[in-house]
SEFIZA-3560 file (N, C-alpha, C; in Angstrom, 3 decimals):
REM SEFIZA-3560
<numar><xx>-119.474</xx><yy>207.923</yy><zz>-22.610</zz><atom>N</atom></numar>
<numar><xx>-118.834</xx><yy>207.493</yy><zz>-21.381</zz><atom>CA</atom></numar>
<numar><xx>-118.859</xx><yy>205.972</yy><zz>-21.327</zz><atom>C</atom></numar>
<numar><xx>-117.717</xx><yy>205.407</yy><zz>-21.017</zz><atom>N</atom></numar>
<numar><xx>-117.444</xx><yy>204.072</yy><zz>-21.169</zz><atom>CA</atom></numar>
<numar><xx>-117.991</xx><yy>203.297</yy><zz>-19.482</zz><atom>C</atom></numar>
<numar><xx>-118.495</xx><yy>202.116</yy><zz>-19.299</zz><atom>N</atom></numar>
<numar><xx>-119.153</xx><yy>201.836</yy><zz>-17.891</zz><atom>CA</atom></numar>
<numar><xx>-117.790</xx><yy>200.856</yy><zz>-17.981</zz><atom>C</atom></numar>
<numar><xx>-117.397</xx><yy>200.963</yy><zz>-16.585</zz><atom>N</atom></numar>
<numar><xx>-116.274</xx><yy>200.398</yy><zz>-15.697</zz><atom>CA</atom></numar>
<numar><xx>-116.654</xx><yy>199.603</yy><zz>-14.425</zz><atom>C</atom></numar>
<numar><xx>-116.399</xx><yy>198.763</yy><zz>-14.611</zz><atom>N</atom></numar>
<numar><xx>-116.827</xx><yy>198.177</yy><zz>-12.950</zz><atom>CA</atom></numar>
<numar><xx>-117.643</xx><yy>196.498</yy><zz>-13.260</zz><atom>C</atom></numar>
<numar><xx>-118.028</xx><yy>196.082</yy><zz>-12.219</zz><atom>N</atom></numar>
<numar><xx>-118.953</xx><yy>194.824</yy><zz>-11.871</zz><atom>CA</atom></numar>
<numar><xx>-120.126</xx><yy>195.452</yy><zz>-12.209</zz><atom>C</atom></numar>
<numar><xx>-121.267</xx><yy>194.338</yy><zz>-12.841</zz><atom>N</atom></numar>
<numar><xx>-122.255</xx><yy>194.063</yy><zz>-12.689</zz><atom>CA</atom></numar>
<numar><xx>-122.829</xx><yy>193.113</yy><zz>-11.464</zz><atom>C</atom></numar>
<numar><xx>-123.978</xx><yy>194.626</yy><zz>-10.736</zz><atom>N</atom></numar>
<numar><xx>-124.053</xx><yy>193.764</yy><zz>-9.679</zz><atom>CA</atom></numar>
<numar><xx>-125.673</xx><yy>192.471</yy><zz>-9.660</zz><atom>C</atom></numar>
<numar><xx>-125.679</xx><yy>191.587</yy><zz>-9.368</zz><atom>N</atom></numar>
<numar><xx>-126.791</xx><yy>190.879</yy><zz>-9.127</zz><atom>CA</atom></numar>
<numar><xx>-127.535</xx><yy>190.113</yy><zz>-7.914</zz><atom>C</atom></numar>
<numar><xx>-128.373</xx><yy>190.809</yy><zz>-7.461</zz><atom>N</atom></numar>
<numar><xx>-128.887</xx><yy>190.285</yy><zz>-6.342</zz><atom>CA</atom></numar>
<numar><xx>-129.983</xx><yy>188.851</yy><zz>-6.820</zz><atom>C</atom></numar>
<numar><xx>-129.577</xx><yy>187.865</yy><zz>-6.164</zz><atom>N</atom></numar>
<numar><xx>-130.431</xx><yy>186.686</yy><zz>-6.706</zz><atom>CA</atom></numar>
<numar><xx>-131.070</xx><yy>186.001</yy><zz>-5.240</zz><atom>C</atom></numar>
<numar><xx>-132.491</xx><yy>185.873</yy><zz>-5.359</zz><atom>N</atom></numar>
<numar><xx>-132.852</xx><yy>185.218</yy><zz>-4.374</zz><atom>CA</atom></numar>
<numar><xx>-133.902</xx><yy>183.973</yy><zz>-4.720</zz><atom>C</atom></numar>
<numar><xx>-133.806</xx><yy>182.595</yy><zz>-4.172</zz><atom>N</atom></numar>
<numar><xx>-134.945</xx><yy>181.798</yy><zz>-4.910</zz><atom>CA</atom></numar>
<numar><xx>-136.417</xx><yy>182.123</yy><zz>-4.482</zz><atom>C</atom></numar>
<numar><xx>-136.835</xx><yy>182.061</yy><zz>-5.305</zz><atom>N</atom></numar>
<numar><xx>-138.609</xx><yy>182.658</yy><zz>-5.131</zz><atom>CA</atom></numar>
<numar><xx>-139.472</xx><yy>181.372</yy><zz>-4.829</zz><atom>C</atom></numar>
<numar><xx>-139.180</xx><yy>180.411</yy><zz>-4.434</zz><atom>N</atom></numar>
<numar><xx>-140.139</xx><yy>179.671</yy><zz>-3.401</zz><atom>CA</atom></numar>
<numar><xx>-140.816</xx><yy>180.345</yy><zz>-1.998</zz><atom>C</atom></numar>
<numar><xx>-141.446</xx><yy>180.250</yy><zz>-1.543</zz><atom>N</atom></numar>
<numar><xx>-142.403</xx><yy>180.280</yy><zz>0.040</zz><atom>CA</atom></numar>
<numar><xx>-141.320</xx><yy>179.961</yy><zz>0.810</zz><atom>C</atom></numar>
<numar><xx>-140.827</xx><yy>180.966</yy><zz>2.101</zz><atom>N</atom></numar>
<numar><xx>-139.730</xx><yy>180.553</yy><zz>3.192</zz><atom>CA</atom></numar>
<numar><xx>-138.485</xx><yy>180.100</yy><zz>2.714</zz><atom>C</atom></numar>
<numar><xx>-138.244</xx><yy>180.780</yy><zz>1.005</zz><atom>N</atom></numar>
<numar><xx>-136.539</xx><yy>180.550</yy><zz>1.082</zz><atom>CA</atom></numar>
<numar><xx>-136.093</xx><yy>181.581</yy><zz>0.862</zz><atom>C</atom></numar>
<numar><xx>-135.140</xx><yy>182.021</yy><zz>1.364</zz><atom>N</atom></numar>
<numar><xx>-134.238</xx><yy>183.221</yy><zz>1.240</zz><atom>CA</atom></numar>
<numar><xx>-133.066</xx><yy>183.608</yy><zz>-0.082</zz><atom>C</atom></numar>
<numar><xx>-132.588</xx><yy>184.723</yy><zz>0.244</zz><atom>N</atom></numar>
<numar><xx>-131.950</xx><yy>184.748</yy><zz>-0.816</zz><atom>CA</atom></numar>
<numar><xx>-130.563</xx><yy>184.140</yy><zz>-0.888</zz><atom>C</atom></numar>
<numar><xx>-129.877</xx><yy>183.808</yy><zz>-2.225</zz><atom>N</atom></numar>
<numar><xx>-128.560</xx><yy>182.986</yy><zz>-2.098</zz><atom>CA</atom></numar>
<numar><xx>-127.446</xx><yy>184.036</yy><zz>-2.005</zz><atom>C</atom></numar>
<numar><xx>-127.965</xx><yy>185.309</yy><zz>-2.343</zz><atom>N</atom></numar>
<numar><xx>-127.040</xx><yy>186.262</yy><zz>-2.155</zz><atom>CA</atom></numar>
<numar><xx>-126.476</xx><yy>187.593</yy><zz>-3.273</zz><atom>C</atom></numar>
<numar><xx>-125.662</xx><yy>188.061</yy><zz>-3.376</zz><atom>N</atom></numar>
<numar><xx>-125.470</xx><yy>189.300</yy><zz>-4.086</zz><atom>CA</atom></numar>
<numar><xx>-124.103</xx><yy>188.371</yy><zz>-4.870</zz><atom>C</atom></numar>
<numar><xx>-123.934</xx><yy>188.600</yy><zz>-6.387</zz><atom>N</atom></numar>
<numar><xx>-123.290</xx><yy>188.369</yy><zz>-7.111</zz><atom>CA</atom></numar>
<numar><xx>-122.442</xx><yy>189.556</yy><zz>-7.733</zz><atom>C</atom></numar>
<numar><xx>-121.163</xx><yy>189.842</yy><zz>-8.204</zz><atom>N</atom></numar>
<numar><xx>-120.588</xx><yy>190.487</yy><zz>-9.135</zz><atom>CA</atom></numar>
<numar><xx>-119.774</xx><yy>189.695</yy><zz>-9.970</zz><atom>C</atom></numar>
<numar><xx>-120.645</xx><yy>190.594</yy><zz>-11.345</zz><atom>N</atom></numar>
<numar><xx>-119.862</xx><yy>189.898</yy><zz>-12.332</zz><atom>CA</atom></numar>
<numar><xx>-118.719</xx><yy>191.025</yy><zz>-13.130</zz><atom>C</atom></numar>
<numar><xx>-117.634</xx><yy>190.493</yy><zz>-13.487</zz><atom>N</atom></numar>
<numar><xx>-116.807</xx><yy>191.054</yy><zz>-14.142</zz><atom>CA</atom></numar>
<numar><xx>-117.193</xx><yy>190.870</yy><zz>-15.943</zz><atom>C</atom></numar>
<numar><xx>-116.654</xx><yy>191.782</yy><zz>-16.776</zz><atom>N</atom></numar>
<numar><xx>-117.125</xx><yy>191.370</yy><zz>-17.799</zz><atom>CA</atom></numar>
<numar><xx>-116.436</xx><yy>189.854</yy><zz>-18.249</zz><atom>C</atom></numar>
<numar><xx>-117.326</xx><yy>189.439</yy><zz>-19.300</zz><atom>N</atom></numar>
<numar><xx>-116.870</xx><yy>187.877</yy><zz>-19.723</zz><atom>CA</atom></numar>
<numar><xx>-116.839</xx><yy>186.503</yy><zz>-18.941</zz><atom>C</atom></numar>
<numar><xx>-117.360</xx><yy>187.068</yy><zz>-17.333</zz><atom>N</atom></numar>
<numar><xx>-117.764</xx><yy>186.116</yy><zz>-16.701</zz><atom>CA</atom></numar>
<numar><xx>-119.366</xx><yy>185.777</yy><zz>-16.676</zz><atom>C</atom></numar>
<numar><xx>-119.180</xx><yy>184.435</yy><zz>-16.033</zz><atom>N</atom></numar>
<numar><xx>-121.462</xx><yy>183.965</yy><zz>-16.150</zz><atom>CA</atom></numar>
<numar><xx>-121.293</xx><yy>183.554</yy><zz>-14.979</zz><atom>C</atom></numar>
<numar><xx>-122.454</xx><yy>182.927</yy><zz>-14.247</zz><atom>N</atom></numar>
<numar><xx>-122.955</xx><yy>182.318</yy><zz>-13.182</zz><atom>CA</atom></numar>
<numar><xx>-124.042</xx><yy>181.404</yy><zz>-13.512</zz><atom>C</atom></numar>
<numar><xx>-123.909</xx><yy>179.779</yy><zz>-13.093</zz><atom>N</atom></numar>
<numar><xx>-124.984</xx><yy>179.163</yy><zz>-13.501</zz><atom>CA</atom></numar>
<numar><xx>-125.600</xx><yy>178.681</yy><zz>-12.123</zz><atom>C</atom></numar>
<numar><xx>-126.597</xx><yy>178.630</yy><zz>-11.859</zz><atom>N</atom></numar>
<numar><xx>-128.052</xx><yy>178.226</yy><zz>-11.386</zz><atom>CA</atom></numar>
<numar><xx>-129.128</xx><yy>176.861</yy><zz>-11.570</zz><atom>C</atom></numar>
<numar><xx>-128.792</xx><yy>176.803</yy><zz>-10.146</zz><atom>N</atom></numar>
<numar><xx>-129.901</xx><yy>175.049</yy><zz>-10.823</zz><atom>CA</atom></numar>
<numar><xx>-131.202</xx><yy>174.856</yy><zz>-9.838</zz><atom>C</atom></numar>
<numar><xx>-131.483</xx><yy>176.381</yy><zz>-9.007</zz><atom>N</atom></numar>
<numar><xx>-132.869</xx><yy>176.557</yy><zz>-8.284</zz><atom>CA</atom></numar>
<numar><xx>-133.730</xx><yy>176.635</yy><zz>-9.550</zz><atom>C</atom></numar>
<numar><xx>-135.029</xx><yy>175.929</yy><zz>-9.205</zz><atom>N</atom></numar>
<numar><xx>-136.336</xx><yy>175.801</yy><zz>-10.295</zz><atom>CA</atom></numar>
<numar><xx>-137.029</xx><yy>177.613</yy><zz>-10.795</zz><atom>C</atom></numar>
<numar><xx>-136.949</xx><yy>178.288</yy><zz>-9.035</zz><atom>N</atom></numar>
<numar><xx>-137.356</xx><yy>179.265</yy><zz>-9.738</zz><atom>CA</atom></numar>
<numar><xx>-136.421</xx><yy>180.678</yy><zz>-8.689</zz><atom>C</atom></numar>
<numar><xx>-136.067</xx><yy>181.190</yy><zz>-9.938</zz><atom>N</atom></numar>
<numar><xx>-135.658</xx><yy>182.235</yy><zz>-9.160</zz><atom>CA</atom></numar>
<numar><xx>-135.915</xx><yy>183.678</yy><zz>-9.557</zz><atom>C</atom></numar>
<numar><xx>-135.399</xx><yy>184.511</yy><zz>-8.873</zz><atom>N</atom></numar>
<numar><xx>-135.921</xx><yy>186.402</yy><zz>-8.812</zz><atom>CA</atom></numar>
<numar><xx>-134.618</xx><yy>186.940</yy><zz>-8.621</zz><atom>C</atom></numar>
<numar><xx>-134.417</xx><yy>187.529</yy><zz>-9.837</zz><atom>N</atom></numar>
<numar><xx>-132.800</xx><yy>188.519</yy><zz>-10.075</zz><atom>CA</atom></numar>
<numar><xx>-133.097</xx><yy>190.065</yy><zz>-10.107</zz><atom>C</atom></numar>
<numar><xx>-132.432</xx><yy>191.177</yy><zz>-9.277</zz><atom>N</atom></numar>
<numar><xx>-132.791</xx><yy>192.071</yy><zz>-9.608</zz><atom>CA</atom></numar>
<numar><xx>-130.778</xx><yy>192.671</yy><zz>-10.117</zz><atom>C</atom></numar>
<numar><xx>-130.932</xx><yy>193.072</yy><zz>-11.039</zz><atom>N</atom></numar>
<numar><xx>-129.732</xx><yy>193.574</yy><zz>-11.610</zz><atom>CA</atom></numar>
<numar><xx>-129.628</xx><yy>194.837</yy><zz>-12.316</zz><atom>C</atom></numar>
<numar><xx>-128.155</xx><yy>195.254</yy><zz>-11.603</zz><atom>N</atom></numar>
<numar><xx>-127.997</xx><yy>196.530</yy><zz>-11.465</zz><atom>CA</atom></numar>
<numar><xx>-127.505</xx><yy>197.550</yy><zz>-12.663</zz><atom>C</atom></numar>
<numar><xx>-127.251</xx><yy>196.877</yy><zz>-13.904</zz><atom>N</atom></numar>
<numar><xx>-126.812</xx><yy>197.426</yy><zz>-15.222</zz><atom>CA</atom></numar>
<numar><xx>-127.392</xx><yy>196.795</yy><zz>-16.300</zz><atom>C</atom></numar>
<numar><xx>-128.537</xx><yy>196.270</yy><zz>-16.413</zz><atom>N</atom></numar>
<numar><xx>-129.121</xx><yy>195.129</yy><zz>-17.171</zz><atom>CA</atom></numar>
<numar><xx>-128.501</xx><yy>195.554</yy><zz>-18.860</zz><atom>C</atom></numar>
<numar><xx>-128.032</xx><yy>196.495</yy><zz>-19.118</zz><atom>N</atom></numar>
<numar><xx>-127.755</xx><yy>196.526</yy><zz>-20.769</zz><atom>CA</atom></numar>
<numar><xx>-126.705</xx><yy>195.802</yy><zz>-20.847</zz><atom>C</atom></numar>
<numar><xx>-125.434</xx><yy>195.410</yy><zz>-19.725</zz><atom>N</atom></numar>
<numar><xx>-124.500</xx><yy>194.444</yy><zz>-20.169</zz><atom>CA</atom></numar>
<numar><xx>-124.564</xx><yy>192.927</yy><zz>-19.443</zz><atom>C</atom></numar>
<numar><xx>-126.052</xx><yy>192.665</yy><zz>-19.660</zz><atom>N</atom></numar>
<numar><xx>-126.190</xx><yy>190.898</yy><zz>-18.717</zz><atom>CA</atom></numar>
<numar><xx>-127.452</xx><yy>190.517</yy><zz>-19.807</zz><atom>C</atom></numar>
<numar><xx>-126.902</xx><yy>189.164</yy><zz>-20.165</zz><atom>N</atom></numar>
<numar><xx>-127.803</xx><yy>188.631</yy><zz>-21.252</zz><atom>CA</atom></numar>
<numar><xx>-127.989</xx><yy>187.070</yy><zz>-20.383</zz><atom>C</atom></numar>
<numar><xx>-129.224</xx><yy>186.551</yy><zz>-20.924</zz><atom>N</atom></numar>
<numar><xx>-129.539</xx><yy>184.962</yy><zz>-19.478</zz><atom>CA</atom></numar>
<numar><xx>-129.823</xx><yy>184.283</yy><zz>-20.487</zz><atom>C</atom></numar>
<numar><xx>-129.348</xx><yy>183.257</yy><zz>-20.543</zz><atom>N</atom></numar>
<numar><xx>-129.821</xx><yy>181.847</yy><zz>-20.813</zz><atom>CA</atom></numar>
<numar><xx>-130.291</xx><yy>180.745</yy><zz>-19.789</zz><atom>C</atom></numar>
<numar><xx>-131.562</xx><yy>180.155</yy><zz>-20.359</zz><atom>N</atom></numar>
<numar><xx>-132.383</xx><yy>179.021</yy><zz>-19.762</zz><atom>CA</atom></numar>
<numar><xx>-132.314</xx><yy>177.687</yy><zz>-20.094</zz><atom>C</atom></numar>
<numar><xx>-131.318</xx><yy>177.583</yy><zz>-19.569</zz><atom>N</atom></numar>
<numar><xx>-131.338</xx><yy>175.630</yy><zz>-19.371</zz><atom>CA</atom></numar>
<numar><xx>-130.157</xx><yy>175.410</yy><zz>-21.210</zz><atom>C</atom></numar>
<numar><xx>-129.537</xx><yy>176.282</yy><zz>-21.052</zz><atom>N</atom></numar>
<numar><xx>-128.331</xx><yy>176.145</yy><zz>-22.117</zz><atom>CA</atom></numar>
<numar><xx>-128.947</xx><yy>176.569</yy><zz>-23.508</zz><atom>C</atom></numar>
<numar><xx>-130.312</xx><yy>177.371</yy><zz>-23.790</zz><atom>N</atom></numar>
<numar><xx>-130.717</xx><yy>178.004</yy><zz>-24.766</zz><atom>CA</atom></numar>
<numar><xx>-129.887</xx><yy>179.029</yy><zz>-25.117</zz><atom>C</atom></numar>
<numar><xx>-130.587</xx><yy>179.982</yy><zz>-26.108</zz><atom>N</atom></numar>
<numar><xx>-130.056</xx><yy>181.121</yy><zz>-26.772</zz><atom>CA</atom></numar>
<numar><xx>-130.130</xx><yy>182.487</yy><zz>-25.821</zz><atom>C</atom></numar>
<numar><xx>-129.143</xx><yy>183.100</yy><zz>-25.863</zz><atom>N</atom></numar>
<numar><xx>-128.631</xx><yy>184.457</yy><zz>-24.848</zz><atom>CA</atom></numar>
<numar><xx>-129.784</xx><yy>185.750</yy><zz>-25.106</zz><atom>C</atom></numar>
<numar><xx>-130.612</xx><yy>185.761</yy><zz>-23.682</zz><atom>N</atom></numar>
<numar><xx>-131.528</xx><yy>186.547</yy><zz>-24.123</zz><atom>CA</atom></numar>
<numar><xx>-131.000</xx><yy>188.043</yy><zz>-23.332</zz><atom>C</atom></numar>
<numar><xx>-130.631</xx><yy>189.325</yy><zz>-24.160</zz><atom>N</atom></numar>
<numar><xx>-130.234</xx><yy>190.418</yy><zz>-23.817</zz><atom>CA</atom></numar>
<numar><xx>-131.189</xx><yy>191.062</yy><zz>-22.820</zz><atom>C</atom></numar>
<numar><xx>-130.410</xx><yy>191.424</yy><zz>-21.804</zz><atom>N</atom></numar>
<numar><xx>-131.933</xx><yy>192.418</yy><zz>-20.878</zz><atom>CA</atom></numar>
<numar><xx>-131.452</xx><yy>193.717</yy><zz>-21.533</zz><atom>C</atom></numar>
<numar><xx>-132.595</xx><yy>194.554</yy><zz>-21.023</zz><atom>N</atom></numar>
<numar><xx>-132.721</xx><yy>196.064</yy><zz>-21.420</zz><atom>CA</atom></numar>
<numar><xx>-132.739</xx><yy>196.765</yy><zz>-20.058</zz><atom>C</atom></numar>
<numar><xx>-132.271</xx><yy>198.033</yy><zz>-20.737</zz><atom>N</atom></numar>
<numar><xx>-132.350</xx><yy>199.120</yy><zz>-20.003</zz><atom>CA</atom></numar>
<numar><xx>-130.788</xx><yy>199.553</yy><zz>-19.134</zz><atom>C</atom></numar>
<numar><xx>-131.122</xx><yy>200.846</yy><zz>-18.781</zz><atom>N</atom></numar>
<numar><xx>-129.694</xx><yy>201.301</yy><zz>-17.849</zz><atom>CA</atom></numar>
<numar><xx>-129.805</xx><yy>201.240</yy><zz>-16.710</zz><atom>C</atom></numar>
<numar><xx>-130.654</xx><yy>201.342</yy><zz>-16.408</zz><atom>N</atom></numar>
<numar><xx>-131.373</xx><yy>201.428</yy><zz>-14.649</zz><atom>CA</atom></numar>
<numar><xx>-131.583</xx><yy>199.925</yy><zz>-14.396</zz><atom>C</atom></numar>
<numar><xx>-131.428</xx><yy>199.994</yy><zz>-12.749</zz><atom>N</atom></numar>
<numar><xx>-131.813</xx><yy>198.515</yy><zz>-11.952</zz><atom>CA</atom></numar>
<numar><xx>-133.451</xx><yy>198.045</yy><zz>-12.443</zz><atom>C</atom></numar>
<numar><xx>-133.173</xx><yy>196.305</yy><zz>-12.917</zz><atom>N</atom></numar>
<numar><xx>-134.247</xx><yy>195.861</yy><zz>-13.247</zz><atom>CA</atom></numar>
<numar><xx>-134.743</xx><yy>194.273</yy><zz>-12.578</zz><atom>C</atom></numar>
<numar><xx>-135.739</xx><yy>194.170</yy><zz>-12.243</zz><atom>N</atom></numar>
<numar><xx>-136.053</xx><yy>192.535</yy><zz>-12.046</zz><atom>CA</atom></numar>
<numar><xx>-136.213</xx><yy>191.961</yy><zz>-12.730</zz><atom>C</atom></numar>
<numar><xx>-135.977</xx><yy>190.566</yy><zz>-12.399</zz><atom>N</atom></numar>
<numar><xx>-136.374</xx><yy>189.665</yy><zz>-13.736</zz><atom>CA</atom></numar>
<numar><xx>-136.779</xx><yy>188.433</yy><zz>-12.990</zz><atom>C</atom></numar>
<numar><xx>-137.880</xx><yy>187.660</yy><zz>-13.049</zz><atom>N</atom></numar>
<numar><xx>-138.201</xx><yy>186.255</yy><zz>-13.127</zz><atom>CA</atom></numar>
<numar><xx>-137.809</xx><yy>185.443</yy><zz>-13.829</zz><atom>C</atom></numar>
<numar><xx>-136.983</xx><yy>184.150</yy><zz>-13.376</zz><atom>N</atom></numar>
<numar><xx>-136.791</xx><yy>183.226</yy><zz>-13.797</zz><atom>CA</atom></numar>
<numar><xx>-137.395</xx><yy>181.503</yy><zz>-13.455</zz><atom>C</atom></numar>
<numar><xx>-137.858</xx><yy>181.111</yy><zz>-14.291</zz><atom>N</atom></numar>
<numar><xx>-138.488</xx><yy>179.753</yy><zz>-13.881</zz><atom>CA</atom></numar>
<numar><xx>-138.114</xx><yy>178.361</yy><zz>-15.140</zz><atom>C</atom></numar>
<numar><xx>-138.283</xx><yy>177.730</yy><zz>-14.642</zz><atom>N</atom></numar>
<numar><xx>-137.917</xx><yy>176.674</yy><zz>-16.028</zz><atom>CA</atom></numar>
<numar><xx>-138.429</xx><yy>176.546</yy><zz>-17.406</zz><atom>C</atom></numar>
<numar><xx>-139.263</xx><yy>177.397</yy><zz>-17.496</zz><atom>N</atom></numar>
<numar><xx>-140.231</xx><yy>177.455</yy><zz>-18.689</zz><atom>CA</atom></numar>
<numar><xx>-139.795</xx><yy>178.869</yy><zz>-19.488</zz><atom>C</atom></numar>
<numar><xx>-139.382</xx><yy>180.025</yy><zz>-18.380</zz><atom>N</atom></numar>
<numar><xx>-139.151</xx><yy>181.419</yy><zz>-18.514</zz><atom>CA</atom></numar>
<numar><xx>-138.542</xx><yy>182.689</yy><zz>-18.443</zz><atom>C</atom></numar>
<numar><xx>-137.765</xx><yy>183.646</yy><zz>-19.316</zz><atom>N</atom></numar>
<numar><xx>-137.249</xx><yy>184.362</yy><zz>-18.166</zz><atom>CA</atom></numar>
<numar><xx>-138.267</xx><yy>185.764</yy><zz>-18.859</zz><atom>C</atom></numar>
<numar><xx>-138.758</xx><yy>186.319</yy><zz>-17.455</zz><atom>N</atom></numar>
<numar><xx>-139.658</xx><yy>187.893</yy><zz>-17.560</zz><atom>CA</atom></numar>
<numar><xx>-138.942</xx><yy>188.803</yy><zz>-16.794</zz><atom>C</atom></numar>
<numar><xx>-138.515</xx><yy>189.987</yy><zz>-18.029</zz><atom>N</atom></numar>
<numar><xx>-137.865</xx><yy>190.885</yy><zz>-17.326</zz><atom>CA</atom></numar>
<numar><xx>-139.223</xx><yy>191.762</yy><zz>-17.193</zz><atom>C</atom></numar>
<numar><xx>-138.848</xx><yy>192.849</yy><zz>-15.359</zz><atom>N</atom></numar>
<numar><xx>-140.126</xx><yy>193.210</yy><zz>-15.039</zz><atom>CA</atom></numar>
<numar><xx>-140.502</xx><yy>194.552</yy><zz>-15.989</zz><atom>C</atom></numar>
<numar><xx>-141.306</xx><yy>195.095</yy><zz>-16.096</zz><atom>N</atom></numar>
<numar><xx>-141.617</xx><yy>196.656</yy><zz>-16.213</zz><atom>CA</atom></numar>
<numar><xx>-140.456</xx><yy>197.480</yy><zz>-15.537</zz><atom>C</atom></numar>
<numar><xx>-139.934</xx><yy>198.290</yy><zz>-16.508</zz><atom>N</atom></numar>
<numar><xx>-138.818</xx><yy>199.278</yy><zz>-15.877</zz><atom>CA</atom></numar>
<numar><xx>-140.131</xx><yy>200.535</yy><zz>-15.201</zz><atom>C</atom></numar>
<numar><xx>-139.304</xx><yy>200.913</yy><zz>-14.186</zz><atom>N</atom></numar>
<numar><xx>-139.904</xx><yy>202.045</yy><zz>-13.224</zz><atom>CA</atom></numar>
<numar><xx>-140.016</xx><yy>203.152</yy><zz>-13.917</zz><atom>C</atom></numar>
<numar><xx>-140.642</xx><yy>204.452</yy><zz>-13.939</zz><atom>N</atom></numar>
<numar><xx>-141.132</xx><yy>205.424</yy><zz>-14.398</zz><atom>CA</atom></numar>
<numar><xx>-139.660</xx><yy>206.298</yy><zz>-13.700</zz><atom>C</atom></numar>
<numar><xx>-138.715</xx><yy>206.030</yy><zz>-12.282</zz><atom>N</atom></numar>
<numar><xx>-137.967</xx><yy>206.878</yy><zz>-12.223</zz><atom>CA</atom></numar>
<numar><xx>-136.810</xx><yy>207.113</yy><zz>-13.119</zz><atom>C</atom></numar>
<numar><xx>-136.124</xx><yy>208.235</yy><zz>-13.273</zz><atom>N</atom></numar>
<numar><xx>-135.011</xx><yy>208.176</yy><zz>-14.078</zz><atom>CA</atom></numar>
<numar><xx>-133.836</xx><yy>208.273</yy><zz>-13.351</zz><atom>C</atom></numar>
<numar><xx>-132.705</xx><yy>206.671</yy><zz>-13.762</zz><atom>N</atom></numar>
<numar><xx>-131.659</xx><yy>206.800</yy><zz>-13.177</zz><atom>CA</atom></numar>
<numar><xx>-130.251</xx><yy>207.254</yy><zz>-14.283</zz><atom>C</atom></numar>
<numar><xx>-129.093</xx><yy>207.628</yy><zz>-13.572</zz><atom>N</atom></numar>
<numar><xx>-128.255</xx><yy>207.813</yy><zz>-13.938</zz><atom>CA</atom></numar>
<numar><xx>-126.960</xx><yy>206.856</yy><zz>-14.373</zz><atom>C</atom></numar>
//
């Protein structure tokens, strides 16, 4: 089965008392760049969204199911996938 649609991304900056910048969709072949120091992505198809840090090399996320990921200037940590199984 072929996946159709946006990739969705919820991005919020992870400082103390800042909120989030908002919900992103990406179409395929599009990016979004970022210039908060540290931020917290949770994304909704992670097998077709790969991140680069500060114009480095394209690091692939994993998995089919919704995943978090930390981002900071030094890093990106995708979280532990959940024990549930999605579709």
């Amino acid at each position: 089965m072929k996946r159709i649609g946006r990739i969705l991304i919820w991005v919020a900056v992870a400082t103390l008392g800042a909120g989030a910048l908002g919900k992103i969709a990406l179409e395929r072949g599009e990016s979004q760049t970022f210039v908060q120091r540290n931020l917290w992505l949770n994304v909704s198809f992670p097998k077709h969204v790969a991140l680069a840090l500060n114009g480095g090399s394209a690091l692939p996320l994993k998995g089919r199911c919704p995943v978090s990921v930390s981002v900071t200037p030094q890093q990106i940590t995708q979280q532990a996938a959940t024990t549930v199984s999605c579709h």
